[in-house]
C-alpha positions in Angstrom: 56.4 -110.6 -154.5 57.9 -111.2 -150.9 57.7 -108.3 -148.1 61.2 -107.7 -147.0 60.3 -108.2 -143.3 59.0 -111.7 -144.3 61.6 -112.8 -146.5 64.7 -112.0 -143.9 63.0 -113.3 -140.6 60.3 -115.3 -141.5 56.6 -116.1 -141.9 55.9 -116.4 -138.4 57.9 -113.3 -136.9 56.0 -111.2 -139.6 52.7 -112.5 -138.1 53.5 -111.7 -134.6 54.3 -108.4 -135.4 51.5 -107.7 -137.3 49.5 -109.0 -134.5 51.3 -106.5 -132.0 50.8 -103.7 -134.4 47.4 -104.5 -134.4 47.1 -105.3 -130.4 48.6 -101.7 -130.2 46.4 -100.0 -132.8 43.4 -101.2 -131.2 44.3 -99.8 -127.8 46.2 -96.1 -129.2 44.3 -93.1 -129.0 45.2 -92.2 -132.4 42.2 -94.1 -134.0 39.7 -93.8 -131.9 36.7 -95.0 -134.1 38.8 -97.4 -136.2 37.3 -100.2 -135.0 33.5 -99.0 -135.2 34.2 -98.3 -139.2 37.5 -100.2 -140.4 38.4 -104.0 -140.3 42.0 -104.3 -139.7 43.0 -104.5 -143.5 46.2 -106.0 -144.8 46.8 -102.8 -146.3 46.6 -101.0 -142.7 48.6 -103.9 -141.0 51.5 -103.1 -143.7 51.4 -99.8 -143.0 51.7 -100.0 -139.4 54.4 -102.2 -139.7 56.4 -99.8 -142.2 55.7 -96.7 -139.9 57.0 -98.5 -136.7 60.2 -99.6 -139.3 60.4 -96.7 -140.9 64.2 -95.3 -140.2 65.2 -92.9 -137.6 67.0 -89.6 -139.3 68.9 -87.1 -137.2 69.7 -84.6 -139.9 65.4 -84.0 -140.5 63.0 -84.0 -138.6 60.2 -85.5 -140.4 57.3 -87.8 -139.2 57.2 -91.5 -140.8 55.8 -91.9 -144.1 54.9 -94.8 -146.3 55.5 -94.8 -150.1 52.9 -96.8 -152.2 55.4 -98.6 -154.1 55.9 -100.2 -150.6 52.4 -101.5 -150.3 52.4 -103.4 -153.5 55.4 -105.1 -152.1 53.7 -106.5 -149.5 50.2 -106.2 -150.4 50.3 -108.8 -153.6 46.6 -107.6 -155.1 47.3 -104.0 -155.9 43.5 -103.3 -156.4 43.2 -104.1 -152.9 45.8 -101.8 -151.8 44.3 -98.7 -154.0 40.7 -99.8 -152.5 41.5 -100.1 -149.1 44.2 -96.7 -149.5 41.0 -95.0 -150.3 38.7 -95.9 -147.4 41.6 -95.3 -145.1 41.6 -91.7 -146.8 37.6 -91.4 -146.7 37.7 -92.5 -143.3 40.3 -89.4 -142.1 43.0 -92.0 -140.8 45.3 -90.8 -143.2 46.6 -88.7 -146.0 47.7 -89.3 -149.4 50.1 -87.1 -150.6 51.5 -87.1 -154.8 55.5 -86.7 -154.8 57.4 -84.2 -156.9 59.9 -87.2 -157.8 59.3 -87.1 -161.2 57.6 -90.2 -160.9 54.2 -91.6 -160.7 54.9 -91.8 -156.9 52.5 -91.5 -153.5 53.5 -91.2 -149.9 50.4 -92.0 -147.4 51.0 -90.5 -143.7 48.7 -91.1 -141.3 46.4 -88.0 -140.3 48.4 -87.6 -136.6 52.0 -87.9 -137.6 50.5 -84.7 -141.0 49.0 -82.6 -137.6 52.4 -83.2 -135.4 54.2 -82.3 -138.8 52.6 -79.1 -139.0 52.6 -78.0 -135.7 56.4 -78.1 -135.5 56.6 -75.6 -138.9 54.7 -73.2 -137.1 56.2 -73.5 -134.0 59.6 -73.1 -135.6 58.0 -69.7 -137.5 56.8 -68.5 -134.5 60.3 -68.3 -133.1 61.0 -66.0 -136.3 58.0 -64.0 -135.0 56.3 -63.8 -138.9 53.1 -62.4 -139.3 49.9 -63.4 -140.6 50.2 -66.8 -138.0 46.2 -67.5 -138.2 46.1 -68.9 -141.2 47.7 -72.2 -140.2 45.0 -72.6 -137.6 42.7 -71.9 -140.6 44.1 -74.5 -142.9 43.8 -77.4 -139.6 40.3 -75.8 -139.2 38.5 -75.8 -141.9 40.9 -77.5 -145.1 42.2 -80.8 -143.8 39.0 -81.8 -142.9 36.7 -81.0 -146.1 39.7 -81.3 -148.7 40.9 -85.0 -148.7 42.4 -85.0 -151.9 45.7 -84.8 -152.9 45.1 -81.6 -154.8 43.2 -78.2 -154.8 43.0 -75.3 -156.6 43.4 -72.0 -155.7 39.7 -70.6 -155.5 39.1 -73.5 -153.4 41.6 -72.9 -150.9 41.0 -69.5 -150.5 37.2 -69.6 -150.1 37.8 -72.5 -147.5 40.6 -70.7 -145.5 38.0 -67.5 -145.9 35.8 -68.9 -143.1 38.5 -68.2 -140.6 39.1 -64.8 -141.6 40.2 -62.6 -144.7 42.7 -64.3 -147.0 45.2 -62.7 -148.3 48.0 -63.4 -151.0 50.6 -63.6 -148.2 48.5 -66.6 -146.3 49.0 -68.1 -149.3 52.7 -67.4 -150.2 53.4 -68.7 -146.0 51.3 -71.9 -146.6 53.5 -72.4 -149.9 56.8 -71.3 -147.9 56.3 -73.7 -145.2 56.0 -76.3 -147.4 52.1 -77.5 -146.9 52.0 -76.5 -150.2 54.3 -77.2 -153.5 52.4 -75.7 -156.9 51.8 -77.5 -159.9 53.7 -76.8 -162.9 51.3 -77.7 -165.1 48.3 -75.3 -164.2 49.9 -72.7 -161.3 46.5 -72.0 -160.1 46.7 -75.9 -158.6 48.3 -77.0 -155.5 49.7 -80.2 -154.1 48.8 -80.6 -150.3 52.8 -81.7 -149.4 54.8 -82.7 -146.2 56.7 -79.9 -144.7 61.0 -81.0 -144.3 60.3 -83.9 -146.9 62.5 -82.1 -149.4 66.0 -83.6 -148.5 64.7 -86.8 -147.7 62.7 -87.0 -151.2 66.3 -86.2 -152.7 67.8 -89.1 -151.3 64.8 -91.4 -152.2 65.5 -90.3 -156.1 69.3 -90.7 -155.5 68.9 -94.1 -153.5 66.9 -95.8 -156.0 69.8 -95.1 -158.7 72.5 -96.3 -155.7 70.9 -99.4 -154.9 70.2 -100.5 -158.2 73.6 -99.7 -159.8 75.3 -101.7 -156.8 73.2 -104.8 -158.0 73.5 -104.0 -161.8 77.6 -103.9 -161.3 77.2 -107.7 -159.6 77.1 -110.9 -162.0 73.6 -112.2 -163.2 72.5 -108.3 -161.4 71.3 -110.0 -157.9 72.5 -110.9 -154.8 71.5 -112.5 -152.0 69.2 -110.7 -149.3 70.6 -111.1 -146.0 73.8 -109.0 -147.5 72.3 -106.5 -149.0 70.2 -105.7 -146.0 73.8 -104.7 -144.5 74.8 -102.1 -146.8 75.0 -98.7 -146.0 73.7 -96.3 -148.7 75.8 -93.1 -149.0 73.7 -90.9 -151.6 70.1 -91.2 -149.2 69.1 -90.7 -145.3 66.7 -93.5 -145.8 68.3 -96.9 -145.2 68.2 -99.8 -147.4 64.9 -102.2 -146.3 63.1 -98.8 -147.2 64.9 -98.9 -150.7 64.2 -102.4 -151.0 60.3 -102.2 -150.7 60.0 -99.0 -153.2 61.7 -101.1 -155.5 60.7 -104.0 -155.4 56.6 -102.8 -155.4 57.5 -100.9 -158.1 58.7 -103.4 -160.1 62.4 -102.6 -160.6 63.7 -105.3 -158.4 62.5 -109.2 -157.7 62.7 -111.8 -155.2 62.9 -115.6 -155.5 63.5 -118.0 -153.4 66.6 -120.9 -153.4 68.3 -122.9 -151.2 70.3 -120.9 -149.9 67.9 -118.1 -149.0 66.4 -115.4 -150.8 68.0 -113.3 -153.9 66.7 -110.1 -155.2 67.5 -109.4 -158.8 67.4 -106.5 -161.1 64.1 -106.9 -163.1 64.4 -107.2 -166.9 63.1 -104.9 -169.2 
């Protein structure tokens, strides 16, 4: 499986950026103990690199976010990936967080991008002066730290939120309503911890997969070369294509392979 970045510009480019991601990393405030508890795993290298890529979208205002899927693509053991994901998580760098896609699919944000994320919901509710304010200060206080799982359920939340104050159905329905929370429809007593303004983007993700991969499916022999495709414009998702390209190829749906003449990514066969 080839990582995108190294296919188009090359083994060596991808290792110099890696080792400026990593340069800058070392020296950034926002992991300061990284280097007492965490060797600088492949898995963190990709995902520094895909946050720094990750695209710019005016329309949302949403902090970068890596999608699993993506890993895999440039990650080739995915045992390491899921191993290395999980000390990340243990280790409070990050955040893993289960999509409502419809698919078996995970975005991982790191833990400062998920704080800056929430503190712009609640500043914008502030500006609609709402009530019952505290218990976002509650839920940075004493959930994000002790709840590192993608999920909780409700007796849970409330008795952690409880040791800021008393909870009361409306904390609940505002953490739901700024989108910190989405419900599970299987058991409704369970919650999702979720990224607030990820709604329109997750549509396009959905809607980008099915663009990209009826454009190659409508060429002969279902491929095309990379260096082209990386120049299309989607219309259907915010997210551009190289982002597209990962998901899908991780995931399975797409391949690479190299000839002559550069790389070609194909639709996989069933």
């Amino acid at each position: 499986m080839h990582q995108i970045s190294e296919s188009s510009r090359g083994k060596k480019r991808v290792r110099e950026e890696e080792e400026e991601i990593v340069a800058e990393a070392k020296d950034s405030d926002q992991t300061p103990s990284l280097e007492d508890s965490l060797t600088f795993s492949d898995t963190l290298v990709a995902l520094r690199i895909m946050r720094a890529q990750f695209p710019h979208i005016d329309k949302v205002s949403i902090k970068p976010f890596v999608l699993r899927s993506q890993l895999y693509s440039s990650v080739k053991d995915r045992t390491q990936v899921d191993r290395e994901l999980e000390s990340l998580r243990r280790e409070k760098l990050l955040r893993v967080f289960k999509l409502n896609t419809g698919q078996d699919d995970h975005a991982i944000m790191f833990l400062d991008d998920y704080l800056s994320q929430i503190d712009r919901v609640i500043k914008r509710i502030e500006g609609k002066k709402q009530s019952d304010l505290e218990v976002f200060s509650w839920f940075k206080t004493h959930v994000i730290d002790v709840k590192l799982e993608p999920s909780i359920d409700h007796q849970e939340l409330c008795f952690l939120l409880s040791q800021g104050g008393k909870v009361k159905d409306e904390h609940i329905s505002l953490l739901i309503n700024a989108g910190i929370f989405t419900r599970q429809l299987i058991d409704p007593n369970m919650y999702w911890f979720a990224i607030p303004n990820i709604g329109s983007v997750l549509k396009g993700l959905s809607q980008g997969r099915k663009e990209l991969l009826s454009l190659l499916k409508r060429r002969k022999y279902k491929e095309m070369m990379l260096a082209p495709l990386e120049k299309k414009r989607l219309r259907l998702s915010l997210l551009d294509i190289r982002f597209h390209l990962r998901d899908l190829i991780g995931s399975g749906h797409l391949q690479t392979a190299n000839t002559p003449t550069g790389v070609v990514v194909r639709v996989a066969k069933d």
